[in-house]
N, C-alpha and C positions, 0 to 999 in steps of 0.2 A: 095201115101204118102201125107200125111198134110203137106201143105207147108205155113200155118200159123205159124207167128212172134209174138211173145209176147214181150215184154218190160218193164221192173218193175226197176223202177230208185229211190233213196231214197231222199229225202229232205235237204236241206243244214241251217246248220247256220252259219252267219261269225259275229264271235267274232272283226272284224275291221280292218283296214289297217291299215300299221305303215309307209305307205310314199306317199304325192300327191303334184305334182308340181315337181319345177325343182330352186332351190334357187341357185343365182350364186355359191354360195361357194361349193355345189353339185356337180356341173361339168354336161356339156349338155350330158354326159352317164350315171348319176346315174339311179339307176335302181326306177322305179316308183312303184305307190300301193303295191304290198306284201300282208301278213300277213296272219290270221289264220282261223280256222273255222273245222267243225266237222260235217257229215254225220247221220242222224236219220232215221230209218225206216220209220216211220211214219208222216206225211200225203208222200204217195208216188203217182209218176207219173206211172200209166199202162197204155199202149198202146198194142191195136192189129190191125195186118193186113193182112188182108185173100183174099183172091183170087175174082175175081167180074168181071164183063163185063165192066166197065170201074171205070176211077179212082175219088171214091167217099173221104168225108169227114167227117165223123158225131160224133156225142157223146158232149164230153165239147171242150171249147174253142177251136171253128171250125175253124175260124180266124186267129188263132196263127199259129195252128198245118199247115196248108192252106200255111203260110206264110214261115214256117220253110222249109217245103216241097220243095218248090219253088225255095228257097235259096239254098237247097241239092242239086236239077236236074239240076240248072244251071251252080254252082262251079263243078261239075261233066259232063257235058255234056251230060245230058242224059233226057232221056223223062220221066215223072212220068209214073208207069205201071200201069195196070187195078189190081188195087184192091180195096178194103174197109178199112180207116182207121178209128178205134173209138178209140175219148180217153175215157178211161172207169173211167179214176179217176186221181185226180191233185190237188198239193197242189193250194189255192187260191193265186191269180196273187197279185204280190205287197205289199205282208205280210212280208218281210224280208226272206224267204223260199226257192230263188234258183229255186222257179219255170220257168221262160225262161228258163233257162242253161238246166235243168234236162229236162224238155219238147224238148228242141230242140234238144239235141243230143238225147235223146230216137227218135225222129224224124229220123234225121242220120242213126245214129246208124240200127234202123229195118227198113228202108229202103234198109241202104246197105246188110241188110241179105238179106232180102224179093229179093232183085237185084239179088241175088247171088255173090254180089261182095266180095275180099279179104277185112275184114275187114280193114278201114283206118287206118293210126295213128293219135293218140289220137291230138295230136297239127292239123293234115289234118281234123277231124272229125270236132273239132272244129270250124275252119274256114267257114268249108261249109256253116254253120251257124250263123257265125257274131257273135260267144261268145270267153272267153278271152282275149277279148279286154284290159281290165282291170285287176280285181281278176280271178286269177285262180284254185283259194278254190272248186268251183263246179264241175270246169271240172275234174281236180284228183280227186273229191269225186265221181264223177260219173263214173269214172273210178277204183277206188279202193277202196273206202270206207273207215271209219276211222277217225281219227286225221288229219286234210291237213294243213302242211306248207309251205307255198312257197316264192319266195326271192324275186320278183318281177321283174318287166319285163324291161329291156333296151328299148332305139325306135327302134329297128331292132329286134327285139325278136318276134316271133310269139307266145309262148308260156313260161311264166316264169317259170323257173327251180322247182321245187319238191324237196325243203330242208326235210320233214320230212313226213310219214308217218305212225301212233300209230293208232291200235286197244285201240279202250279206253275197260277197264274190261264191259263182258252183263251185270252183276250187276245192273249197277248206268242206272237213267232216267233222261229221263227231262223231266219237265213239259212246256208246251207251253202255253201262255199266250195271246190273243189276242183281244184286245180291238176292237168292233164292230164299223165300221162306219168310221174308221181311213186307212188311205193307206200310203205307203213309196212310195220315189221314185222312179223309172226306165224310162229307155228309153231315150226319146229328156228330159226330167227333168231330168233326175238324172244328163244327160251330161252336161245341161245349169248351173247347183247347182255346180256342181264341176269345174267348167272355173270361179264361180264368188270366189271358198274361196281364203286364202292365201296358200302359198307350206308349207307344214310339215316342220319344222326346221330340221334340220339333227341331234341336239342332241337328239330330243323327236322321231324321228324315230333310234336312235340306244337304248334310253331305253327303248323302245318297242319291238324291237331286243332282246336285253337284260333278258325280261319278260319272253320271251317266251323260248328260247335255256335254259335259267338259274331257269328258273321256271317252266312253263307249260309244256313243254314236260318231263324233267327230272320224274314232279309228276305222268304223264299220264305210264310213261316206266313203274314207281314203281306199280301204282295202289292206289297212296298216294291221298285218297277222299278228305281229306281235303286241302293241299296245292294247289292240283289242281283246286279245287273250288276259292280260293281265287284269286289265278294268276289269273282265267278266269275274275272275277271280275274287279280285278286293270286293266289288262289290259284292258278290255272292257271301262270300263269308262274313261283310259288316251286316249287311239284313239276316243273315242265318241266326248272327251272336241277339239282335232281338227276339229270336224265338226259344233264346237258351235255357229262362224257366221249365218249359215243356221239354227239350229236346234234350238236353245235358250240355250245351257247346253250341257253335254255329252249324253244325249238323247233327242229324236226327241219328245217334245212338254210337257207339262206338265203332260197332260194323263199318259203319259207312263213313266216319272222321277215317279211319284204318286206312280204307281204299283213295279217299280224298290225299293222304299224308303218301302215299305210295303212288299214286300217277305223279304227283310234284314231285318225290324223289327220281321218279322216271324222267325229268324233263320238261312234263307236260305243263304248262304256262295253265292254260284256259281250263279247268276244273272246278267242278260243283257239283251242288245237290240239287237237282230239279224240284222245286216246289218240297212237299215234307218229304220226299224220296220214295221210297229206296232207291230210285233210277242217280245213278251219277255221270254228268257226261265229262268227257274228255273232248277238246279241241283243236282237230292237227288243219296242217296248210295244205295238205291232201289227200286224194284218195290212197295212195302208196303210204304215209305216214298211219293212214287210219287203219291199213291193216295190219303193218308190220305190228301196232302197239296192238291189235286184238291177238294176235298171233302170240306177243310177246303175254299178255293177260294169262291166255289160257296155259301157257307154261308153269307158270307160279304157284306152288303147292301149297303154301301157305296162306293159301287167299281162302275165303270158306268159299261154296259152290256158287258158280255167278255164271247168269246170264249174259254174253257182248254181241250187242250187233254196231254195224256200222252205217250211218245212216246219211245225208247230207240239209244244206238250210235248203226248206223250201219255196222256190222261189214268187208262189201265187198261193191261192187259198184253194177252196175246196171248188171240185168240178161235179158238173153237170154233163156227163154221157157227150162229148170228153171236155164242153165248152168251160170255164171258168164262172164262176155265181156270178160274181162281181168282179168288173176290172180295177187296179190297183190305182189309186189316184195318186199324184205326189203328196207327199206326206214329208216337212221338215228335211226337204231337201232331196227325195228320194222321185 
């Protein structure tokens, strides 16, 4: 019997948080970060791992996979086994894209097949690997795929609650945008950038709140392209303007406000900054819409060199050789 593991995990965007710090008037248990973001097929993490005389590492980002590994066999107590893992494909590190989260539990995750183990729970898988620390947008995406809302996590919390999870309609794409040569935060940065801003006010995280329960989800249940598009917008940019300390604006650098100010002059309703960026996605109502604007992108001379792919929402989470980890339960209507 083939006792090779596959793992095919899909790419995250996060549309922003809607709560950081802890303002006295908050109270030392309000619940921190939160907020939103949406699963794409495309660029995805594939990992395999097949049987070997001892335990190798090869393919892309040998280092990470190496380190995620490690992390797995230790919060486990166990020994990595003799096999061969490659990663055969990954979104690039540091684009706004969710690649740690979806890399490391794809890690987890076929390891604990590959182990034979009962697969963990989704908050235990987590852990093994030193992700949700923060946003938990990845780890339910990578677990169910979709639309992810989540309420944000207390200090006792290992894993913040799953308010909302929507198949958004195959239809509609996005387009990805990614300016070359530029990187977003993560890691020891992201964590020193986020100790230096101010705490989210509590009214500007309940209008944020507010956006999304009253807006974007409602548009996503209907299939409503346009309203949805806009909420993604507003909201995007009011959670962006709390990171403006660090970033100069509601987007990280002028590069990228540039490309933000110029899809919306193109038309384009649903635009934003994935997480600290550099990735910006665009929003069309199809796959025809999503090319003609990458078509029209790469025409434009005055744009500096950039990255477009075209990608769609993903409708489930990550797979196991080809089944599904987990099936999608209804989640807030869905």
């Amino acid at each position: 019997m083939d006792s090779t593991v596959e793992v095919v995990a899909p790419a995250r965007l996060h549309f922003g948080l809607w709560s950081l710090g802890c303002p006295p008037e908050a109270g030392p248990d309000a619940r921190q970060f939160g907020g939103v973001g949406v699963m794409i097929r495309h660029p995805a993490v594939r990992l395999r791992i097949e049987p070997a005389g001892r335990w190798t590492v090869q393919g892309l980002q040998t280092q990470r996979v190496e380190a995620f590994a490690q992390r797995w066999a230790a919060y486990f107590g166990r020994s990595l086994p003799d096999c061969l893992v490659t990663l055969c494909e990954a979104p690039p590190p540091h684009a706004g894209l969710g690649s740690g989260t979806q890399l490391a539990l794809s890690v987890a995750a076929g390891l604990s097949r590959y182990c034979q183990m009962p697969m963990p729970r989704l908050s235990e898988l987590a852990r093994s690997v030193g992700r949700a620390r923060r946003s938990a947008v990845g780890t339910y995406g990578f677990a169910l795929g979709g639309l992810i809302v989540e309420a944000g996590k207390t200090p006792n919390e290992l894993l913040s609650p799953l308010e909302y999870r929507v198949a958004l309609p195959p239809a509609w794409h996005f387009v990805l945008i990614r300016p070359l040569g530029l990187q977003g935060l993560a890691g020891s940065q992201e964590t020193d950038a986020l100790a230096r801003l101010p705490p989210v006010p509590p009214h500007v995280t309940q209008e944020l709140i507010g956006r999304v329960r009253q807006e974007m989800v409602p548009a996503a249940l209907c299939g409503d392209f346009v309203a949805f598009s806009e909420s993604v917008y507003a909201y995007g940019r009011q959670a962006g303007t709390c990171f403006a300390p660090l970033q100069g604006g509601p987007y990280n650098g002028s590069v990228v406000t540039a490309l933000v100010e110029r899809l919306r002059h193109l038309g384009i309703r649903g635009v934003g900054q994935s997480s600290w960026g550099p990735t910006v996605y665009a929003l069309t109502a199809s796959r025809d819409e999503a090319e003609r604007l990458a078509s029209q992108l790469a025409r434009l001379s005055d744009l500096p060199p950039l990255e477009v792919q075209v990608t769609h929402p993903a409708s489930r989470g990550a797979s196991l050789k080809p089944l599904p980890i987990w099936e999608p339960a209804p989640v807030g209507g869905d």
